[in-house]
Structure formats: C-alpha cells, structure tokens
TORLO-679422 format. One record per residue (C-alpha): x, y, z. Coordinates in pm, 1 decimal, padded with zeros to 6 digits. Layout:
N
+----------+----------+----------+
!        X !        Y !        Z !
+----------+----------+----------+
!        X !        Y !        Z !
...
+----------+----------+----------+
END
This chain:
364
+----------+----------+----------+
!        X !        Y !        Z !
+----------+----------+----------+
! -00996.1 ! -01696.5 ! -02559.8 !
! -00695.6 ! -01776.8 ! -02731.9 !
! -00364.4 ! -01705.0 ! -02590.9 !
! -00239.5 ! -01411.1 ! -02776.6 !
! -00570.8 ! -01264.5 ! -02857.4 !
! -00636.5 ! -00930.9 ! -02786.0 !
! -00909.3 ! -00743.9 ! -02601.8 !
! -01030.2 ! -00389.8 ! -02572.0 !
! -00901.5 ! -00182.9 ! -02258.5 !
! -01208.0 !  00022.8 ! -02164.1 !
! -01105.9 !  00326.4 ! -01860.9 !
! -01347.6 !  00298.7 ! -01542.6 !
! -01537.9 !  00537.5 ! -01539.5 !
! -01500.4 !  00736.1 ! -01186.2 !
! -01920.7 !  00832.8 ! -01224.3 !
! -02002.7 !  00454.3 ! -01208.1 !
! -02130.4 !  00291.7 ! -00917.7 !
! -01996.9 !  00052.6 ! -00698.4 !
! -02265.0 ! -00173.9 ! -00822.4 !
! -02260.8 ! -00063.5 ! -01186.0 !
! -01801.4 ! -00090.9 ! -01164.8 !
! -01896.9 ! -00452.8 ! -00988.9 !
! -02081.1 ! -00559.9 ! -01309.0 !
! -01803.5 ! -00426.9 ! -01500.9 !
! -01545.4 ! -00628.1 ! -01299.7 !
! -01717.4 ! -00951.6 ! -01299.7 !
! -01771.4 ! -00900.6 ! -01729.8 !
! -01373.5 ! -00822.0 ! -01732.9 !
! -01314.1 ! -01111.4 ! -01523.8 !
! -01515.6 ! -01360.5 ! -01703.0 !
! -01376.9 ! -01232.5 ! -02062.3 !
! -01755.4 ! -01166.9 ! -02122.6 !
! -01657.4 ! -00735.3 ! -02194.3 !
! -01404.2 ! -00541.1 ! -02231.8 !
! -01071.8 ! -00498.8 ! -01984.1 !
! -01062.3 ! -00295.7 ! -01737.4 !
! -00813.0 !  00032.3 ! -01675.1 !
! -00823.4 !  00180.1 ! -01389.5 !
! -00736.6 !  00563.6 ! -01482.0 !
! -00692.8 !  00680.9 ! -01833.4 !
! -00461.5 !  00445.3 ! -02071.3 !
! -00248.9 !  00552.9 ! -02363.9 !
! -00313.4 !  00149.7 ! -02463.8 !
! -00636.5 !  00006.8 ! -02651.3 !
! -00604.9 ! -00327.9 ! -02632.3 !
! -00427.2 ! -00594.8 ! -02454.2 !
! -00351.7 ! -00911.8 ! -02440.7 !
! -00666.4 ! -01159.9 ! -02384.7 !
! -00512.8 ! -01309.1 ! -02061.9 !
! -00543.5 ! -00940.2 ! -01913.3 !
! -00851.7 ! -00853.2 ! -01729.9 !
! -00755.5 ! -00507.4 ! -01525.4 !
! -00464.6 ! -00279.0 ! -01594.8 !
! -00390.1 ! -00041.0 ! -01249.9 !
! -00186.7 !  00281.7 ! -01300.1 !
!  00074.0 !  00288.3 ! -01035.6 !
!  00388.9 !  00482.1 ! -00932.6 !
!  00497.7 !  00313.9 ! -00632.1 !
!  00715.4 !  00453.8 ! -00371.3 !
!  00966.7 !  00482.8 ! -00679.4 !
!  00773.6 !  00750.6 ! -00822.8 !
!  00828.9 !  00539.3 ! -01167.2 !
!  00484.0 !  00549.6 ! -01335.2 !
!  00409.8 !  00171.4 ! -01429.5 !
!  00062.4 !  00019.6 ! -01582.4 !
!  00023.9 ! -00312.4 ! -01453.2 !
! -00140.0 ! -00580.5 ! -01633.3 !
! -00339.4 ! -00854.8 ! -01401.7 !
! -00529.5 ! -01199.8 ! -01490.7 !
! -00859.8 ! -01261.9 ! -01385.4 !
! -00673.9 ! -01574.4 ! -01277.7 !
! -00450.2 ! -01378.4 ! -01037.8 !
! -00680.4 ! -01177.4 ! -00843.3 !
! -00935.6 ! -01410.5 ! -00803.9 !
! -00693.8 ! -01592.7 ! -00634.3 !
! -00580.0 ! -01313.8 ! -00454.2 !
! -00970.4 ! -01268.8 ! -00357.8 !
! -00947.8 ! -01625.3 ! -00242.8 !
! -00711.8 ! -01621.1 ! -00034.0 !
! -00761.8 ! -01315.8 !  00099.3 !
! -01101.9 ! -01457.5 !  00187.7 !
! -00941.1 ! -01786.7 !  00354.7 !
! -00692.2 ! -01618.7 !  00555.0 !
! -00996.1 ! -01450.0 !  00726.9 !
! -01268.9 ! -01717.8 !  00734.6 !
! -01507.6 ! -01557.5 !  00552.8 !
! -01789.7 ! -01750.7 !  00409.6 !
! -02052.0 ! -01712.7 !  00138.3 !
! -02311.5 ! -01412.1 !  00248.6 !
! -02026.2 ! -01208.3 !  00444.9 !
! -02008.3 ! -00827.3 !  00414.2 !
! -01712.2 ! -00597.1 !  00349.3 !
! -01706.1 ! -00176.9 !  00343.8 !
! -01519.3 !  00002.1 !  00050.5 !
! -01304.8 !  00269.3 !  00267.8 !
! -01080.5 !  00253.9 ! -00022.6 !
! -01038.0 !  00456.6 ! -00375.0 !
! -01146.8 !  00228.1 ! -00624.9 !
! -00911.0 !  00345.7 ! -00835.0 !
! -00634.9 !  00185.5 ! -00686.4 !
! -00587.7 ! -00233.8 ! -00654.0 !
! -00675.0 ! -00227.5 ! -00276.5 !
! -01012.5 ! -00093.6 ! -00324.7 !
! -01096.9 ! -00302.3 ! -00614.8 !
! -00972.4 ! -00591.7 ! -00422.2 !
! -01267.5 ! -00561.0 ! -00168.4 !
! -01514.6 ! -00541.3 ! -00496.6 !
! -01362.0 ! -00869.3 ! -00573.6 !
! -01356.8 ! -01038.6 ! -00206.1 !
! -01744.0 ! -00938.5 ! -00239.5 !
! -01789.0 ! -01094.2 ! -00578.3 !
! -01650.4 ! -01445.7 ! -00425.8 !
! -01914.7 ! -01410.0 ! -00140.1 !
! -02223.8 ! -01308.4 ! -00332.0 !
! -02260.6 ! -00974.8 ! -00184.1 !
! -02203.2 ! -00604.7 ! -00249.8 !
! -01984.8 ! -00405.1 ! -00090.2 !
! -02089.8 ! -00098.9 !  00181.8 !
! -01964.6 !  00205.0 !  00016.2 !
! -01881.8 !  00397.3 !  00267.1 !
! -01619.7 !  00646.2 !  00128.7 !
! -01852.8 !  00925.0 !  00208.9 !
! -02041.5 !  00804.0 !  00508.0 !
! -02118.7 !  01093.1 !  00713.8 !
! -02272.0 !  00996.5 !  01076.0 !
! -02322.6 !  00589.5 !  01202.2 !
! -02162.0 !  00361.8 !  00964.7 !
! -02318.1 !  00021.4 !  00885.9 !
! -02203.3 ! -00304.4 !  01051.3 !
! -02015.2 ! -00532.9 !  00817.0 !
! -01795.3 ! -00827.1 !  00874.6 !
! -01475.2 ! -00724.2 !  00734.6 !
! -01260.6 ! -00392.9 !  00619.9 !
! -00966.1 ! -00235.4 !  00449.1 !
! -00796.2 !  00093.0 !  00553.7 !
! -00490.8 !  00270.5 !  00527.1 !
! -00287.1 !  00365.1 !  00930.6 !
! -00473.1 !  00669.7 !  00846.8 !
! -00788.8 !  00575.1 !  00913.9 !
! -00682.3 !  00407.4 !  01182.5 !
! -00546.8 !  00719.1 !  01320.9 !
! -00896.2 !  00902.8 !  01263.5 !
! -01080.7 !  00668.4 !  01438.6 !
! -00797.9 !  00647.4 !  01765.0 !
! -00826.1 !  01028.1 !  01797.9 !
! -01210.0 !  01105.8 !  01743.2 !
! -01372.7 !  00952.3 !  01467.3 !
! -01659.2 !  00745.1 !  01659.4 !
! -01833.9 !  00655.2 !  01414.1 !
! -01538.9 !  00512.0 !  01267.7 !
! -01414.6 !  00356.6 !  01580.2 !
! -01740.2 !  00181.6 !  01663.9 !
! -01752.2 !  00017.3 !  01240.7 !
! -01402.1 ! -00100.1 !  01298.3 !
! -01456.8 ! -00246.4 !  01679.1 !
! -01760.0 ! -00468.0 !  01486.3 !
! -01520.2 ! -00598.0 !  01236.7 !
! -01449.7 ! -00934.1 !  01245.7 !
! -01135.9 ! -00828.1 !  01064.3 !
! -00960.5 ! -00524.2 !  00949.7 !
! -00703.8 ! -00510.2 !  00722.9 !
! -00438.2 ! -00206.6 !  00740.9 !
! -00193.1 ! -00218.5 !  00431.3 !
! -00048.9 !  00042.3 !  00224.5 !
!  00190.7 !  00227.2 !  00429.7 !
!  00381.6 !  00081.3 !  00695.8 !
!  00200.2 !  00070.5 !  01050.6 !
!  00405.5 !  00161.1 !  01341.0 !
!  00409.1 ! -00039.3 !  01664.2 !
!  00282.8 !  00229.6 !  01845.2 !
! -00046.0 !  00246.9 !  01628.4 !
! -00143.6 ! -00169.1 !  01615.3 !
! -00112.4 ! -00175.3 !  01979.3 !
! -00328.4 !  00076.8 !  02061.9 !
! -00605.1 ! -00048.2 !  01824.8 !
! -00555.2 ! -00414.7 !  01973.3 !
! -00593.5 ! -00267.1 !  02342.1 !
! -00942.2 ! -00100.4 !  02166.7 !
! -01058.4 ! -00423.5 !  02025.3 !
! -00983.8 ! -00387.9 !  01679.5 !
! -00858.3 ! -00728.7 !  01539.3 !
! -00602.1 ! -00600.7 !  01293.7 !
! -00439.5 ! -00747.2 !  01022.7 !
! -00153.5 ! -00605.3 !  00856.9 !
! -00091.4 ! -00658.7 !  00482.4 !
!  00198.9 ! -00642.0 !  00260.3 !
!  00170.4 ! -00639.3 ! -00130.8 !
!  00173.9 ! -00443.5 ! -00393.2 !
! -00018.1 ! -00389.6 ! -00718.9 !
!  00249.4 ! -00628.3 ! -00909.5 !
!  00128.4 ! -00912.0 ! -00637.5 !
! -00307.2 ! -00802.0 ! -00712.5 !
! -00230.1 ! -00601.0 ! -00373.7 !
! -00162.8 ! -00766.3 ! -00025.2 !
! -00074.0 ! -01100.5 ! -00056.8 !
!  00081.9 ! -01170.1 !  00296.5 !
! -00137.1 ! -01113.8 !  00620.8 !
!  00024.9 ! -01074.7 !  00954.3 !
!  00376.5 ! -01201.9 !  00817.5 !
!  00208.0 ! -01505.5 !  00664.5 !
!  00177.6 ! -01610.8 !  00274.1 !
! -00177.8 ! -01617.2 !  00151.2 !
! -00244.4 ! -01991.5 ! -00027.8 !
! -00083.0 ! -01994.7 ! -00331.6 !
!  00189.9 ! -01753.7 ! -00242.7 !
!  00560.6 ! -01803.3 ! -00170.4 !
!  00828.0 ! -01564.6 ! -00026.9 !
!  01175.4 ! -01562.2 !  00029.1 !
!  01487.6 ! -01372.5 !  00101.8 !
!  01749.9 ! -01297.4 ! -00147.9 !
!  02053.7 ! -01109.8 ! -00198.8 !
!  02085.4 ! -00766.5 ! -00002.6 !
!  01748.3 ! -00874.0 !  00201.5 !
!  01575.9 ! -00834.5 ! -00073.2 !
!  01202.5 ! -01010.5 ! -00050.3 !
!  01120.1 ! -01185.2 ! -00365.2 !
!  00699.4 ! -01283.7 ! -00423.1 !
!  00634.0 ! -01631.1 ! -00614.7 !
!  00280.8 ! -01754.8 ! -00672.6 !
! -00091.9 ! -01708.3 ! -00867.1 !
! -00136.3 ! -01354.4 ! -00757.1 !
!  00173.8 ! -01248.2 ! -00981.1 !
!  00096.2 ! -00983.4 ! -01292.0 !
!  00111.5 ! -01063.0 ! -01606.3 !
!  00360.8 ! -00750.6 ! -01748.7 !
!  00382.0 ! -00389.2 ! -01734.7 !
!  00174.8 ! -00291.3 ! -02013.9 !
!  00398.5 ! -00161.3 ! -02291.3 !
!  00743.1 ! -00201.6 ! -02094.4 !
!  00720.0 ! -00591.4 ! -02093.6 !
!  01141.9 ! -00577.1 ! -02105.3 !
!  01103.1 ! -00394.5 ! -01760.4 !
!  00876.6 ! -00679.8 ! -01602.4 !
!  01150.1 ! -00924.0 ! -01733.8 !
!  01419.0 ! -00752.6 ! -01529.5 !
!  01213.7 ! -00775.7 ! -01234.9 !
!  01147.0 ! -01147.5 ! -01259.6 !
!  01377.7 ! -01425.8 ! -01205.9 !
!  01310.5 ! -01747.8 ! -01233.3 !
!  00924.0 ! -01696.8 ! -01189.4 !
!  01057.8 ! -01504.2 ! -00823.6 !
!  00922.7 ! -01118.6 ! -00894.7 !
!  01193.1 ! -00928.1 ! -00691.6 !
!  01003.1 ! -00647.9 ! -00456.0 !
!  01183.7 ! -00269.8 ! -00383.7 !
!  01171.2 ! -00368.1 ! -00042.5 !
!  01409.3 ! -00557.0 !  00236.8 !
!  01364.8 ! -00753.5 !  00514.3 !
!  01370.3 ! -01119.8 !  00713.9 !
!  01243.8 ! -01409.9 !  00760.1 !
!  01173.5 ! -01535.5 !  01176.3 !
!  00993.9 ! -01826.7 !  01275.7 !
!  00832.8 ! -01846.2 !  00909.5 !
!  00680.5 ! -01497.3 !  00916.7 !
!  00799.0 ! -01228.5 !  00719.4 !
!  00923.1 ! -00892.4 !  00839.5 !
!  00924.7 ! -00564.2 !  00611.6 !
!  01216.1 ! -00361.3 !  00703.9 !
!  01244.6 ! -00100.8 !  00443.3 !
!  01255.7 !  00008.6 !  00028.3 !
!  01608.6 ! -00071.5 ! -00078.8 !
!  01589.3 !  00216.1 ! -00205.2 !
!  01533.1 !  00414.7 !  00132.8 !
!  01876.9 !  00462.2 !  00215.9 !
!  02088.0 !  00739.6 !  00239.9 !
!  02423.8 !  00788.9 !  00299.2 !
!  02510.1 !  01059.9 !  00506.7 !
!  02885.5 !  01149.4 !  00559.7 !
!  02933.4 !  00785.4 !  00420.0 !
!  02723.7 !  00593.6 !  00661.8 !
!  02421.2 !  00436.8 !  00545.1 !
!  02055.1 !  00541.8 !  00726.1 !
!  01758.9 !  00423.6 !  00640.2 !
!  01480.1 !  00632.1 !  00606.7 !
!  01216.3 !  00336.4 !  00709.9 !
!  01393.1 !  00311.0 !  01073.3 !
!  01378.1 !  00622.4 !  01093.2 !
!  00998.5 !  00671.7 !  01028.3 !
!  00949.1 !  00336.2 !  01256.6 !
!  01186.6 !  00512.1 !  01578.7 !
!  01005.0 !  00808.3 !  01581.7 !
!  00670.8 !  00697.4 !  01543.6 !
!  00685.2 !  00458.2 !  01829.6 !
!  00811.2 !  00753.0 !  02013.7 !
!  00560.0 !  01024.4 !  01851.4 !
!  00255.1 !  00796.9 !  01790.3 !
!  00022.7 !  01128.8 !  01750.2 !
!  00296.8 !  01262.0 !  01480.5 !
!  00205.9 !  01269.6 !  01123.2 !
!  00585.5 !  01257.3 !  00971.9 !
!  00831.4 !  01157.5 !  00702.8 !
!  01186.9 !  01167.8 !  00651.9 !
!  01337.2 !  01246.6 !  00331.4 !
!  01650.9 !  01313.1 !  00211.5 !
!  01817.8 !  01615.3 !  00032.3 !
!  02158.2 !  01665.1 ! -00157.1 !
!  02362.7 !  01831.7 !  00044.6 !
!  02739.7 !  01915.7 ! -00054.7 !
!  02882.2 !  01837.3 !  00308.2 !
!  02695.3 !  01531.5 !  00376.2 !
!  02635.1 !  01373.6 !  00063.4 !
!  02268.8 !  01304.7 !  00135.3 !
!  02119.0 !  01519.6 !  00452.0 !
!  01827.3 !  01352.4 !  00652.8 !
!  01529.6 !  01618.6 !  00692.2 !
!  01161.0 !  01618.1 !  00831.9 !
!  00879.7 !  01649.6 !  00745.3 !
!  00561.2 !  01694.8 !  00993.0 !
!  00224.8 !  01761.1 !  00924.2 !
! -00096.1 !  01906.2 !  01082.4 !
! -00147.9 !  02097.4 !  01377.4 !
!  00023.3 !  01851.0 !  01636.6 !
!  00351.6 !  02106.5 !  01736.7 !
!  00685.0 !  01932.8 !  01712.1 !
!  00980.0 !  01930.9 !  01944.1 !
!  01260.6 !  01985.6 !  01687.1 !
!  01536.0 !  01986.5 !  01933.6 !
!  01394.7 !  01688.4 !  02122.4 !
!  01342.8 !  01474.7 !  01821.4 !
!  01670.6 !  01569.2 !  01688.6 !
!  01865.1 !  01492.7 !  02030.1 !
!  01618.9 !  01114.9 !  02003.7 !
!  01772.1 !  01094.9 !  01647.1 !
!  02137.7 !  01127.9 !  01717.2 !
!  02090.8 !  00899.4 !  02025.0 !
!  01987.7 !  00657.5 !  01850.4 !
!  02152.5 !  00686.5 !  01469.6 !
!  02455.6 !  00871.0 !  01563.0 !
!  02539.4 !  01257.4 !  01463.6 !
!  02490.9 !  01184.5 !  01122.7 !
!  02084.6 !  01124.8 !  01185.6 !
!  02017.7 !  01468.8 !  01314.0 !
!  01790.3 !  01656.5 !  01093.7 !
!  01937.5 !  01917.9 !  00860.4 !
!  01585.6 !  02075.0 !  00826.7 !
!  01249.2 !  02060.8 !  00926.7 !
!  00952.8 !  02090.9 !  00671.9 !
!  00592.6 !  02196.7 !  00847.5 !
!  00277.2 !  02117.6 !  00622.2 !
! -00083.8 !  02076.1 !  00624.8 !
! -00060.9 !  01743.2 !  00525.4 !
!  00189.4 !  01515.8 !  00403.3 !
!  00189.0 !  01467.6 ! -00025.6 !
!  00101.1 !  01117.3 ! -00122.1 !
!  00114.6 !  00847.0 ! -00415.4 !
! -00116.5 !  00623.1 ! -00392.2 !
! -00258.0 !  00529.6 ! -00101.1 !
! -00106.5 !  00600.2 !  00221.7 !
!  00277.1 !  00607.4 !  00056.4 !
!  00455.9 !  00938.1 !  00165.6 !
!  00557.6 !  01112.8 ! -00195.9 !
!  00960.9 !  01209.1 ! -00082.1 !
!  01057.5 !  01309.3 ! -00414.7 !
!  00781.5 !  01613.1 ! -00439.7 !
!  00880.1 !  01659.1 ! -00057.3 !
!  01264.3 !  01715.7 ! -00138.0 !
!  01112.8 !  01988.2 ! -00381.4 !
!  00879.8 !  02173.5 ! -00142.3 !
!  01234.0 !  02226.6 !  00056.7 !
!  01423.4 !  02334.4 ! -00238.2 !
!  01083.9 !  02577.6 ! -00253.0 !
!  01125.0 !  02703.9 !  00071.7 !
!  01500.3 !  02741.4 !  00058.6 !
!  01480.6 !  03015.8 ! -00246.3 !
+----------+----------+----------+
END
C-alpha cells in the first residue's frame, strides 16, 4: 500500500465477538480490510500506514484519536510477549474493555501465539486457567478482599500484568506474599499501551529523562499522529523522543513513575503533588479507595481535597493529621468528598476534573 494512500476507518462494533473483533484485527493489521476505530469516529478514512485509531482522553481530560501502525503494535505484541516468555500455543484472559488499547493489546499478544483469548469479562463462578493476564489495581483489589474465583485465575498465572493506574506499594506486596507474579506496566495509548514492564524497556523501546523529569518514549511502538490534530502530535515529538505528561527517574537502569506534570498544585505557593499524595496514603490506607484533587480556592490558590469511595469509613481527622505530618500544613484537606465509587476515564485513571465539579455540586 502506498505511502499516502488512504483507507476506510470502519467503528468496532461493541456486538462483535472476541473472535469475530480478532478477525477484524488481524484484516486491519494485514491491510487486507478496512481500519479499525475503536468508538465512533468523526473521520472516514486515514492514512494507509494506519491500522487502529483508539479514542482517548488521558488523565488530561483532552479528547485525542490516536492513530497506530500495524507495525507498532505488533511490535508492542512482541515484546510484550518476550518480556514474559511466552511461546507459540500460550493462553491469555481478556479482563479488559476492548474498547480501550490495553484490551486489544491481549487480542493481539493472542494473534502472535496462535490462540484466542478467554473472555472472561463476564465470568461468573470458576474462571479458566490461562497462562497470562491483564488487569487494572482494581481487580487486584477484588480478588485481595474476596473475589476467589478471581484470586485462584490470577495465583495460576504465569504472569499478570497490572497497568493503567498507578499501583501502590501496599497493593504489589500483598499480591507477591499471595503468589501472584506481578508485573507492572507503564504506557499509554500514544506508546500501543504498556511498553515498559517492571521499570524495564520492552525490545525496541528507549526511555529517558528530560527537562523537569519529564520521561520521554523512543522506539517501534510509537503512533503515527493524532488523527486530525497532526500539528498537536508534532508538539509532542522531538527529535523522534514523544514527550509523556508524566515525571520521574532513572535508578540502576529502571525507570520510576513519579507523577503527571501536570499533578501539581500549589497551595499557599508551595508545590504538592497530587501523585505523592495518592502513593502516602495508600501505603498507609491499603483498603481505601481514594483520590486527591484539587479546587480553586481564593486563600490558598489551589486547596488539596479528598475524595473516598465505597463503604470502607474514613478517619478524616487522622488522615488529615498523616497529611500535614508528612506535607506540611499546606497538605491538610480542605474537604472531603464521600462517593459510591470514584468517576473514571479510561481504565483505572481517577477523572479529577468531573471530581472538582461534584464538590462545586455539593457546595451550592
């Protein structure tokens, strides 16, 4: 297919499959049918080089369609697939949305083996042994605190991969001390997904550290553009580097995620991130579903509130005495915000923005 060719964008349809979306993928992938688009598409066509186009607002909130080569997430399949030893024949279970790039990731992984994937996004009762998995610290959560079934399908993993949303300390160490081999992954849909395991760099990938701690992605699992705001994906690119939202280091070779650069706020003029906050208090509170967030405030600039979720009960004055311990006055809470359950984007990624309104809700 010739470079600047263009191909028809056809939407997934959410009735399909697994096996019937697989066929679709490996058409889309092959340029043998149309692209893919995960969720519905204001576009029609694309460039030929494009094989699936994934909806995604990020932690931003900033709705992007990303364009990705067949090239880039078979690689990413690869060495996803490498990293973990798996070998022609091996099984994975689809705990994931397949509307997002970490669920269509496993379809992929499954497509290098020769095998279909276990869906399992509705398993009620025993699940199915299967050599490898992808969750969200959710589901890790479930299956810590009652979920069996769960438990016992990620035990029998050979591997289980936990991206989306950060995983505290608290959480990994209590499914290592249960026999779960975890692996954490860090990506996002402008890398095809997770494209480093455990700190490492899958093959093919490179990372480094630039200015302000920023972590910059190199490598075959890159995107092609945002479709329609190709100027954007140009700002976010330099020098073939794609520049992440997120901060952290470098140690001994492995990379660690410390934040969004965008996660800080500055309360009575001193900066606090909203990521070491999270990570502090869910070491301390590992059965806590929470969030910080912040909110305007005329005194403070930016004010530092909470949110918790489900029926757990809270210590407000004991958290907030933990907080200023550790952060300083400016880290207590200004508010507390109690909710069935916390509003997402995505997959496992807290929503702030619509949590900043639900206070502004509750405060008229």
């Amino acid at each position: 297919m010739e470079q600047n060719a263009q191909r028809e964008l056809l939407a997934a349809n959410p009735e399909w499959s697994v096996r019937e979306l697989m066929a679709r993928l490996a058409e889309a992938l092959a340029s043998q049918g149309p692209a893919l688009s995960l969720g519905q598409s204001a576009t029609r066509t694309v460039d030929g080089d494009i094989s699936l186009v994934v909806a995604t607002t990020g932690s931003s909130g900033v709705a992007k369609e990303v364009g990705l080569s067949a090239a880039a997430l078979v690689s990413s399949a690869q060495g996803s697939n490498k990293f973990l030893g798996a070998s022609a024949g091996d099984t994975w279970s689809l705990l994931l949305p397949a509307t997002h790039i970490a669920g269509i990731n496993v379809l992929i992984r499954c497509l290098e083996l020769g095998t279909e994937p276990v869906d399992l996004r509705k398993q009620q009762g025993p699940y199915p042994q299967v050599s490898f998995t992808a969750i969200v610290p959710t589901h890790l959560f479930r299956a810590l605190n009652g979920d069996s079934n769960l438990m016992k399908h990620l035990v029998d993993a050979k591997a289980v991969l936990v991206g989306g949303a950060a995983l505290s300390d608290a959480l990994r160490k209590e499914a290592t001390a249960a026999g779960i081999n975890i692996v954490t992954t860090y990506g996002m849909t402008e890398t095809c997904g997770g494209c480093i395991y455990n700190g490492q760099a899958l093959a093919g990938v490179e990372v480094k550290i630039v200015e302000g701690n920023r972590i910059a992605i190199k490598g075959s699992v890159l995107a092609t553009s945002y479709i329609g705001a190709e100027s954007l994906w140009k700002q976010e690119m330099h020098d073939g580097w794609f520049f992440t939202s997120d901060f952290g280091k470098l140690e001994n070779g492995r990379l660690i995620v410390e934040g969004r650069v965008d996660d800080v706020l500055i309360c009575g003029g001193v900066n606090i991130s909203i990521s070491a906050v999270e990570r502090f208090l869910q070491n301390r509170y590992p059965a806590l579903t929470l969030a910080a967030f912040g909110v305007k405030n005329s005194e403070w600039g930016d004010a530092l509130h909470l949110a918790i979720a489900g029926d757990v009960a809270a210590n407000e004055k004991e958290i907030t005495e933990f907080l200023v311990e550790e952060f300083g006055v400016v880290a207590k809470p200004r508010g507390f915000l109690s909710l069935p359950e916390l509003p997402l984007i995505g997959i496992g990624k807290v929503d702030r923005k619509k949590l900043a309104e639900l206070h502004q809700e509750g405060t008229h």
